[in-house]
N, C-alpha and C positions, 0 to 999 in steps of 0.2 A: 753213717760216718760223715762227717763233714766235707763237703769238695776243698779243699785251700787254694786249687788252681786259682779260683779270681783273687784271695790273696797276695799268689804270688806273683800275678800277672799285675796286679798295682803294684806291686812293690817296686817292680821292674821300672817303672815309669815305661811302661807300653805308652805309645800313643793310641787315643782312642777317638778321632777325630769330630767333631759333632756336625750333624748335620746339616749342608748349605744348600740353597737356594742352589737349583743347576744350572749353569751360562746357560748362552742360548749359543746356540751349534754354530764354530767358525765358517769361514768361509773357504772352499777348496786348498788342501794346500798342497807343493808342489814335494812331498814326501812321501814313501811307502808305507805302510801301513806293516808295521814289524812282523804278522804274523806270513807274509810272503817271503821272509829270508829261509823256510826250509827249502822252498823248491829249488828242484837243483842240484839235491844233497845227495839224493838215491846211494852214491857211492858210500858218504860218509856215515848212514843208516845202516848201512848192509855192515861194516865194519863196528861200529858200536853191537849189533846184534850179533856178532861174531864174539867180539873179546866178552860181551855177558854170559854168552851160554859156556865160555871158555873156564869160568869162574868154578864152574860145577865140581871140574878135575882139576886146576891147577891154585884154587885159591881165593884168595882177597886180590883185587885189585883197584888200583884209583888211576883212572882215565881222565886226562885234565885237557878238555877243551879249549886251546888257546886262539888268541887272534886279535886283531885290531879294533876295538868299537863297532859295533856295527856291521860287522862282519856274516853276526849270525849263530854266535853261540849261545847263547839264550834260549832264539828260538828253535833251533837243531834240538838241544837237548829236551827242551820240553816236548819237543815231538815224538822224541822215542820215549820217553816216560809215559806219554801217552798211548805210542802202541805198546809198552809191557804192560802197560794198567789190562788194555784190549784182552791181552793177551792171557792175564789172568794169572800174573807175576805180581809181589807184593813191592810197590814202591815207595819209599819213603825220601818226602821231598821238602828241605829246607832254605833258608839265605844266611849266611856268614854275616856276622854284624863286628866291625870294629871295635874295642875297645867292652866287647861282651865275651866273659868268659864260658866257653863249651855252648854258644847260642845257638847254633845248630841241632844240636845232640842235646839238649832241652825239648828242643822239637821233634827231632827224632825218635828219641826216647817214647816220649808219651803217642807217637802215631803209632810205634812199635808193638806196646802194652793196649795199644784200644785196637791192632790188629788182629792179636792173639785173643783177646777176646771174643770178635766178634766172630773167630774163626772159630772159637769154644774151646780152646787149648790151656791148657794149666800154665801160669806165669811162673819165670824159674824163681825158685827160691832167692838169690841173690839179690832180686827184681825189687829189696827192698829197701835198699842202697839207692831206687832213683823212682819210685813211686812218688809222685806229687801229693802228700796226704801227712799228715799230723808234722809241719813245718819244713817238708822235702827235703831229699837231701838238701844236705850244704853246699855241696859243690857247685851247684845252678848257680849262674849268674845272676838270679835277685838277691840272693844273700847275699848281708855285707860282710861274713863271717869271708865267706872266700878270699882268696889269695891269701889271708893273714898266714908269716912265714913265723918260724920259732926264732927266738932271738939267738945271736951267737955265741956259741959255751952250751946251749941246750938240745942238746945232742937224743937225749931222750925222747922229746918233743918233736923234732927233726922227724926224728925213726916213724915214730907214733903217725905223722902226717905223712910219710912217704908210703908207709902199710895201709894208711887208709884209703889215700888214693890211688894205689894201688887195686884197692879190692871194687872201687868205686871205677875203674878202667876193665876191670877182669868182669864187671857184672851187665858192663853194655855190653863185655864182648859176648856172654852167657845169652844176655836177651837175644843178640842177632841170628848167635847160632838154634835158639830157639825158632825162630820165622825160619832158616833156615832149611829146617826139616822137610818143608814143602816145597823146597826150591830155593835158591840163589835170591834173597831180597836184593833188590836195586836203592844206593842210597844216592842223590841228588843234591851236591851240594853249591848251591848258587853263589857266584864271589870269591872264591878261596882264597883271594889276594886279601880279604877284610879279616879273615879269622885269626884270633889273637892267639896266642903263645900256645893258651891250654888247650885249645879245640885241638890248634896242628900235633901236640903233643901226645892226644889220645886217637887221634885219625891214624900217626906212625905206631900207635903200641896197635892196633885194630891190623892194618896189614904185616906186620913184624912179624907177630903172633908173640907178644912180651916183653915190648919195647918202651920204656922210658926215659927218656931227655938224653938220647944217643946211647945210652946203656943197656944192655941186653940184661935182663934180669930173671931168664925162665927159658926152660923148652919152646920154641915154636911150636905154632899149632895153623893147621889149614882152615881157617874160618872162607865159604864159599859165599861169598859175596860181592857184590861191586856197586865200585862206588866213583858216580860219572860225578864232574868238578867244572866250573866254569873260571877262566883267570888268564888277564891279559899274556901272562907265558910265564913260564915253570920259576924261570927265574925268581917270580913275586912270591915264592911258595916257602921258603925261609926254611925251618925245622924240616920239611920233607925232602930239603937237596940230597941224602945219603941216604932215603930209604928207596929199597930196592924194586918193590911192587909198585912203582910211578913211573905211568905210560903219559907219554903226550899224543894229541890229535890236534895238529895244526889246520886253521884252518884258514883259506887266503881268500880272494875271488873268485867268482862262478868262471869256469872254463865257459869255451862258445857254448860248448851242448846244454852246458847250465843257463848260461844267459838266455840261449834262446829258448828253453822249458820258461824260465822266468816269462820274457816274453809273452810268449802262445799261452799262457795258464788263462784261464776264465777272469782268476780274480785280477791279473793284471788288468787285461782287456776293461772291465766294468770300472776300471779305477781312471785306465787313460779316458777312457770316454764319458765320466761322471765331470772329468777335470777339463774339457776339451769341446763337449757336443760332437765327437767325430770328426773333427775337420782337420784336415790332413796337415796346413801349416801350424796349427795349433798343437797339434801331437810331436810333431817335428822339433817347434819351441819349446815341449814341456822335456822333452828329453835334453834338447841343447842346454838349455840352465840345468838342467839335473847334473849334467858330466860337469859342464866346466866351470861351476861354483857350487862345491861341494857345501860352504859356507851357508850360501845360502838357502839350505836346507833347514839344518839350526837356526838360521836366525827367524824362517820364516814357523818352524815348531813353536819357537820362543812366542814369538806373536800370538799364535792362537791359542795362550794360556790368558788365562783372567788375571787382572789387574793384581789381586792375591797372589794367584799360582805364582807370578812374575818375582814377588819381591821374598816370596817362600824361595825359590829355585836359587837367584841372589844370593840369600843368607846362606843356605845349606851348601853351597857353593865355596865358601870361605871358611865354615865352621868346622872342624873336625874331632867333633865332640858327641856325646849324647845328648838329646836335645828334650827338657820336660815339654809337658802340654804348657803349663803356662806359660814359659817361654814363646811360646809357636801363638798362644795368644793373645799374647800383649805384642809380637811382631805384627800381628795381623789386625790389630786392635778387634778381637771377638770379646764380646762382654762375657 
């Protein structure tokens, strides 16, 4: 049978970047290195492996990671994604995209169906409602068919579109509680402040157990899942203000006993002394500009992008749109 996925994946206008020529390696700069914002966490690790295993008995739930840039939520979350992968729990790991309908759960979806696979599990029946194969469902974000509403006075039509996705919400929830069988899957959704209307619309019917556009429309059901969230704070989370299954994990600065694990870690150590040679006024300096010009942290990031990367960050900075390849090419003037 034919794959349509690369169809649908051009249709998407994915970017697909082509290959450049690689800078040559900046020069030291006075920033950490992102994948050092878990240490320190232990607390907040212990506590996310707490509310997942909690899911088993008491349900769905969506744990929404908040905090100020930089804080730490990113890489927190990807670290415990990384010990339930360890650990031999099915995770399923997406990004929220603006102005893309259900873009997540596009994704999610098909890691779901290539899980159960490769677990050797039979795909539930419904599975056919979001299978990427003979012009995928509609509902996916490449299609232009999506969103089109029924005009008003048709009332028929209306119905007709509210059953179908309807049954198109009831068949992810079918797939999850499928993986579910083996255990509580983990879903991982990066950005929740970016997901448009119908992502958040089918995330609240997924912990509701029934729920559409604040309408209860069905029995409740316990689907045993969770589902960790990253988003500057709850507030940014629109449709999910009145659903009930939304926990927050604040997160702020490292306490001292944080700081100072930060500190003592290996990979600090190798970082101040790559940056430094060791010498003790030098370490001294790299911390004093660290604290008291946070600023210039970014602007010294900024610098150690390529002349491109610079005027790429720029545009996408101002734009708040989807962006095709050609556009990105003719910015960049790539023939």
């Amino acid at each position: 049978m034919k794959d349509s996925r690369a169809t649908c994946r051009a249709s998407s206008g994915a970017l697909r970047p082509r290959p450049v020529p690689r800078a040559p390696s900046p020069a030291p700069l006075a920033f950490v290195p992102r994948p050092l914002g878990v240490l320190g966490r232990d607390r907040e690790l212990a506590t996310l492996a707490e509310r997942f295993h909690a899911t088993r008995e008491s349900g769905a739930e969506l744990l929404v990671l908040t905090g100020a840039s930089g804080v730490g939520k990113t890489a927190l979350a990807s670290r415990f994604a990384e010990r339930m992968r360890r650990a031999g729990h099915t995770v399923l790991e997406a990004r929220c995209e603006k102005h893309r309908a259900y873009a997540p759960f596009a994704s999610l979806v098909q890691q779901a169906l290539d899980r159960l696979r490769g677990m050797g599990r039979p795909t539930p029946p419904a599975a056919r409602w979001l299978a990427c194969a003979d012009g995928c469902c509609g509902f996916w974000f490449e299609h232009e068919a999506h969103g089109e509403e029924a005009a008003p006075g048709q009332a028929r039509a209306s119905t007709e579109a509210r059953e179908r996705r309807l049954r198109f919400f009831s068949a992810v929830e079918e797939l999850l509680r499928a993986l579910a069988a083996e255990g509580p899957p983990m879903l991982l959704l990066h950005e929740l402040q970016d997901a448009d209307e119908a992502t958040r619309e089918l995330l609240a019917f997924l912990l509701e157990g029934g729920r559409e556009s604040g309408q209860a429309i069905g029995p409740g059901w316990s689907l045993p899942a969770f589902f960790l969230a990253t988003a500057p704070t709850l507030g940014a989370l629109g449709l999910l203000d009145d659903v009930t299954r939304v926990a927050e994990l604040p997160l702020s600065g490292l306490d001292v006993d944080g700081v100072a694990a930060l500190l003592a870690s290996p990979e600090v150590a190798r970082w101040v002394h790559a940056r430094t040679e060791g010498t003790p006024e030098r370490v001294l300096e790299l911390l004093a500009t660290s604290a008291d010009e946070p600023g210039a942290l970014m602007a010294a990031a900024r610098e150690a992008l390529s002349p491109d990367a610079r005027r790429l960050l720029e545009a996408v900075a101002v734009v708040e749109r989807p962006m095709s390849v050609a556009w990105l090419e003719e910015l960049l003037d790539v023939a």
